[in-house]
KEVONU-282938 format. One line per 5 residues: their letters; for each residue x, y, z of N, C-alpha, C. Coordinates in Angstrom, 2 decimals. Layout:
<nodes>
A = X/Y/Z/X/Y/Z/X/Y/Z | ...
</nodes>
This chain:
<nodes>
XXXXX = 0.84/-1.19/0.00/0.00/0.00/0.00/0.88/1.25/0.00 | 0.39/2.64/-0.48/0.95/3.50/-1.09/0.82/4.09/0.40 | 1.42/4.68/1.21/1.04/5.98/2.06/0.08/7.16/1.80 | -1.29/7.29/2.63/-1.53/8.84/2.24/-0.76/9.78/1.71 | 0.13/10.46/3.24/1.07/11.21/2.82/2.33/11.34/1.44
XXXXX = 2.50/9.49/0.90/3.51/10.15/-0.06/2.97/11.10/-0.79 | 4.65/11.81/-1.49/4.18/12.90/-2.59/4.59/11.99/-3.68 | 3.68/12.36/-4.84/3.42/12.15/-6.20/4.09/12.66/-6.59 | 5.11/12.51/-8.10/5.71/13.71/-8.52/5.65/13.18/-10.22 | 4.77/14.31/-10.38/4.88/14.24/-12.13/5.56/15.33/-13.15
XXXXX = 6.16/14.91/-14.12/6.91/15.68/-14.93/6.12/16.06/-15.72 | 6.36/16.85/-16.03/5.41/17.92/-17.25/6.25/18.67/-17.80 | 5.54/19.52/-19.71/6.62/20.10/-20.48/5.83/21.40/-20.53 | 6.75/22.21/-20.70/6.62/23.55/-20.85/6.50/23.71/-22.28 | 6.84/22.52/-23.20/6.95/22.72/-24.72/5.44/22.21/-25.36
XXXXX = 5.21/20.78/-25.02/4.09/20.42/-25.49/2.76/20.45/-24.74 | 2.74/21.31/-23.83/1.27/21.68/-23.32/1.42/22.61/-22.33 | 0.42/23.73/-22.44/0.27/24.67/-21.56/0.21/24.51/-20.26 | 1.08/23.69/-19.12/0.87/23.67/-18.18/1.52/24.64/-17.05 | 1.58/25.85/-17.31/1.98/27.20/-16.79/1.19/28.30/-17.24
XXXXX = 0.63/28.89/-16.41/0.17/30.70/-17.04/0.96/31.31/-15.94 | 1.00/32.45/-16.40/1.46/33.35/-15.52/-0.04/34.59/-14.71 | -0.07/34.08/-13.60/-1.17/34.80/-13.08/-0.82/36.19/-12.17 | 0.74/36.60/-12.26/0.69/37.87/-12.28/1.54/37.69/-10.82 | 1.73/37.11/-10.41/2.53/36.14/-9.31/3.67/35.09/-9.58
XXXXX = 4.06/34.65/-10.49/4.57/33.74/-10.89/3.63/32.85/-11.57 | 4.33/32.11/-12.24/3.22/30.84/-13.20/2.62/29.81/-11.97 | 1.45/29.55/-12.85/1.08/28.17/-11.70/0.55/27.51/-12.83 | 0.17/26.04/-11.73/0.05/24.43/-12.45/-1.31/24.91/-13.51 | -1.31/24.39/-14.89/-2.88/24.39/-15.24/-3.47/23.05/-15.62
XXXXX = -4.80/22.95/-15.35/-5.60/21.48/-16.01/-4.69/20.91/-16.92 | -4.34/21.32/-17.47/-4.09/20.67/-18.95/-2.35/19.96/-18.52 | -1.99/20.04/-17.20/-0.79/19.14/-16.82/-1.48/17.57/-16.07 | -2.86/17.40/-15.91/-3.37/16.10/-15.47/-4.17/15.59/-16.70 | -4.05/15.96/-18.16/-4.93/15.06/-19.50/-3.76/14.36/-19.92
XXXXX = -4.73/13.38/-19.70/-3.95/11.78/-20.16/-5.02/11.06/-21.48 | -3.61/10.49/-22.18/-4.55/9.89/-23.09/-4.49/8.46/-23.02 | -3.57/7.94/-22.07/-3.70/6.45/-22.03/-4.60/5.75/-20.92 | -5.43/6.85/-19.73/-6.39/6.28/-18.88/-5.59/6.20/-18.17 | -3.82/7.09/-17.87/-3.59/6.57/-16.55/-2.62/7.95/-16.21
XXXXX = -2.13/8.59/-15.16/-0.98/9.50/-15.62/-0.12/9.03/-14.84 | 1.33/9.32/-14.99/2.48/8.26/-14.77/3.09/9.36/-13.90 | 2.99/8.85/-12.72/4.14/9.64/-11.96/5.39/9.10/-10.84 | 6.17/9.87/-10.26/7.27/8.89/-9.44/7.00/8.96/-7.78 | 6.74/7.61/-7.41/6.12/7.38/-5.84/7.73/8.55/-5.46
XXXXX = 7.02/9.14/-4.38/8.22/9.77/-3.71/8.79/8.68/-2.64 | 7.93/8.06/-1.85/8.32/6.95/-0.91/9.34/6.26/-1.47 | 9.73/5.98/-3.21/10.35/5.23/-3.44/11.67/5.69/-3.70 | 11.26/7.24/-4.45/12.81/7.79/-4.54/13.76/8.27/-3.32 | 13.00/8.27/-1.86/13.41/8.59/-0.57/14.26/7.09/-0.21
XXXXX = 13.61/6.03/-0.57/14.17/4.84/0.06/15.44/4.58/-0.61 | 15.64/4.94/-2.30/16.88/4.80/-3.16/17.47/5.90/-2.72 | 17.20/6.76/-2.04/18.29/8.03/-1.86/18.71/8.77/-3.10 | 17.34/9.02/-4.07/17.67/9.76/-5.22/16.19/11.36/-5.04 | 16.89/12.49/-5.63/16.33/13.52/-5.83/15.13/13.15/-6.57
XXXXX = 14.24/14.17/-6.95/12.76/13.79/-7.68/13.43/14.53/-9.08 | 14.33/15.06/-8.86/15.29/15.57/-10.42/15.23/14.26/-11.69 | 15.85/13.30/-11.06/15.95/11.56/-11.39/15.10/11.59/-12.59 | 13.72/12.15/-12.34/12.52/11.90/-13.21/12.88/12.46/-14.26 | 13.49/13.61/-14.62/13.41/14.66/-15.78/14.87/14.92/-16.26
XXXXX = 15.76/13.93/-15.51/17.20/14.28/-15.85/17.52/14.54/-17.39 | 16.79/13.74/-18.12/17.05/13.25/-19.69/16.15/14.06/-20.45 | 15.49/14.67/-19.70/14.50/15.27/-20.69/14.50/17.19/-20.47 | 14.87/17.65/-21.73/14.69/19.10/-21.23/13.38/19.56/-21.86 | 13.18/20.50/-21.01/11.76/21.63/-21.21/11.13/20.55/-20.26
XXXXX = 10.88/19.87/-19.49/9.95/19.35/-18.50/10.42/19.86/-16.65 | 9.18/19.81/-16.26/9.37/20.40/-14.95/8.88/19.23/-13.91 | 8.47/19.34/-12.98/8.29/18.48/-12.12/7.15/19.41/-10.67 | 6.18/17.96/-10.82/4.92/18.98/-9.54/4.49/17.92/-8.76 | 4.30/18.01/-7.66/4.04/17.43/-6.69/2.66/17.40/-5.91
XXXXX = 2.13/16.09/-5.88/0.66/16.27/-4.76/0.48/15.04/-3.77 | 0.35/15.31/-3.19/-0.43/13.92/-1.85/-0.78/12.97/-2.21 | -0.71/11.75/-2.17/-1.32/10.90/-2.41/-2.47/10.52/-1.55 | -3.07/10.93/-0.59/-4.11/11.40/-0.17/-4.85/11.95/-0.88 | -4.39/13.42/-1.12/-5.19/14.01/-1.96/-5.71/13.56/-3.22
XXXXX = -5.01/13.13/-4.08/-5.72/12.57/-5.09/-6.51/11.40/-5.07 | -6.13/10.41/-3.93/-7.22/9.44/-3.61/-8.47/10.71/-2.57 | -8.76/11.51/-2.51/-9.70/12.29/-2.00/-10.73/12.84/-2.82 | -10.18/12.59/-4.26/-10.61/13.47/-5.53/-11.20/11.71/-6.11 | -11.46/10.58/-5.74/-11.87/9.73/-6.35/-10.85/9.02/-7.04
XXXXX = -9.61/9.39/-7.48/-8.67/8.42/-7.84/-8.15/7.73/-7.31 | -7.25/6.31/-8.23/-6.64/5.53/-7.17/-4.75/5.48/-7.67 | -3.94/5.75/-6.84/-2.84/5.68/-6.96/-2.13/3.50/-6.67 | -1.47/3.66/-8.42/-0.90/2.13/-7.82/0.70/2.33/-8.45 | 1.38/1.38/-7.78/2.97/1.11/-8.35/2.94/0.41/-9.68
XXXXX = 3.95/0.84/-10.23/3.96/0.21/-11.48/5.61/0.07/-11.90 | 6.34/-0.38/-11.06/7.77/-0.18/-10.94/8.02/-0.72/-12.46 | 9.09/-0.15/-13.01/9.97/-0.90/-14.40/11.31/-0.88/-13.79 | 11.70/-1.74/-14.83/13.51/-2.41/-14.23/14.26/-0.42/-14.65 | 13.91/0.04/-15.44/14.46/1.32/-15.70/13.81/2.88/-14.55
XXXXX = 12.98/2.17/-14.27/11.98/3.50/-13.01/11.35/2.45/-12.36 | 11.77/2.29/-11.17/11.58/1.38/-10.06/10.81/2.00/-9.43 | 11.02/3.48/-9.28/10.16/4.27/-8.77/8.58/5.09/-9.69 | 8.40/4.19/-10.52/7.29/4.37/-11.10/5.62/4.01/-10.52 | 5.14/4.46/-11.02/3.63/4.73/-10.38/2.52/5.20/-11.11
XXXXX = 1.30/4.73/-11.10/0.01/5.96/-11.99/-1.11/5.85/-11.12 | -1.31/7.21/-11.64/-2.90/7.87/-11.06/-4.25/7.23/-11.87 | -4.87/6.10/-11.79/-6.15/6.10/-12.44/-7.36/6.46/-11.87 | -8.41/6.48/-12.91/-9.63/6.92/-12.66/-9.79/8.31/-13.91 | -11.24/8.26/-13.41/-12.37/9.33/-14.66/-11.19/10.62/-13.85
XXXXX = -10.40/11.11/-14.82/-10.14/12.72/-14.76/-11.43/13.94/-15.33 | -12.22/14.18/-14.30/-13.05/15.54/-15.21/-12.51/16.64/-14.85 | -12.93/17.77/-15.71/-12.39/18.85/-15.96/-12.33/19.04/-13.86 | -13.19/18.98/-13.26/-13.30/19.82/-11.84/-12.27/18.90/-11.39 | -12.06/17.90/-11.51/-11.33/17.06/-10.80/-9.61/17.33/-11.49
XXXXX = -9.43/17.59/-12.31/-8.17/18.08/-13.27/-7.85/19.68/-12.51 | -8.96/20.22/-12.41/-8.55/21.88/-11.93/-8.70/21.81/-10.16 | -8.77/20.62/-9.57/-8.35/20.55/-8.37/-7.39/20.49/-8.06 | -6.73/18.91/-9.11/-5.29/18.32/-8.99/-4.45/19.83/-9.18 | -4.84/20.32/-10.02/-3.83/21.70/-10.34/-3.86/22.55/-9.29
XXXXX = -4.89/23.00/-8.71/-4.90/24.04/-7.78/-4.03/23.01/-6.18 | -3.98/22.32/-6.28/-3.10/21.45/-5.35/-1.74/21.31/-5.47 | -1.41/21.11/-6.76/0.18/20.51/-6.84/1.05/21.69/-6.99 | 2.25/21.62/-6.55/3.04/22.45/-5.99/4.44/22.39/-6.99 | 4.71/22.97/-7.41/5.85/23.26/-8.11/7.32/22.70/-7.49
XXXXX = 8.07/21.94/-7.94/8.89/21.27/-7.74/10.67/21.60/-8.10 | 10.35/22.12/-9.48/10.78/22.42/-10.73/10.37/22.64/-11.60 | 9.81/24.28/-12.49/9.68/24.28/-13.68/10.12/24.29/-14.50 | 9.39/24.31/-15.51/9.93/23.82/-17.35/10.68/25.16/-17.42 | 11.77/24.62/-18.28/12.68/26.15/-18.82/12.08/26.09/-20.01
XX = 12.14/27.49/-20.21/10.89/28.15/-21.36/12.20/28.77/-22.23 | 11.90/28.57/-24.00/13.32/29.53/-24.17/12.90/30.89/-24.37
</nodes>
């Protein structure tokens, strides 16, 4: 079983989807960083990258223009989803969020998750 408390941490691009506006404060998370098209969104158990003794960086090392955001795993099991492991021999620390994403439930996850690392914009 997953912990309430772990944090979730999903990578997102600053290139292929608007998941930043700038609201006049700095940018924040938008809906459009929780649409998935495979029915699941893939993120890295934090419980797991704490136990390997690796940063949540790990996730996005290889990839530029992606950022990294963070939410409860509570919380999103609070919103009706269910968080499960999905370790690979390459991301051990792998994981996805399933369940119906609707728009209210997408602009929750956002108004929740917390900036980690954002996307460098050129």
């Amino acid at each position: 079983m997953i912990p309430g408390p772990c944090p979730l941490v999903l990578s997102c691009t600053g290139e292929l989807t608007p998941i930043g506006i700038d609201d006049g404060q700095g940018y924040r998370v938008t809906s459009q960083a929780f649409h998935d098209l495979r029915g699941s969104l893939s993120v890295a158990l934090g419980v797991v990258l704490e136990e390997m003794g690796l940063s949540p960086d790990v996730v996005v090392e290889s990839y530029d223009g992606f950022g990294l955001v963070s939410l409860s795993t509570r919380f999103v099991r609070s919103v009706g989803l269910g968080v499960v492991r999905e370790p690979t021999k390459e991301e051990p620390w792998h994981g996805g969020i399933y369940g119906k994403k609707t728009g209210r439930i997408k602009s929750s996850l956002a108004k929740e998750a917390i900036w980690l690392r954002r996307p460098r914009t050129s």
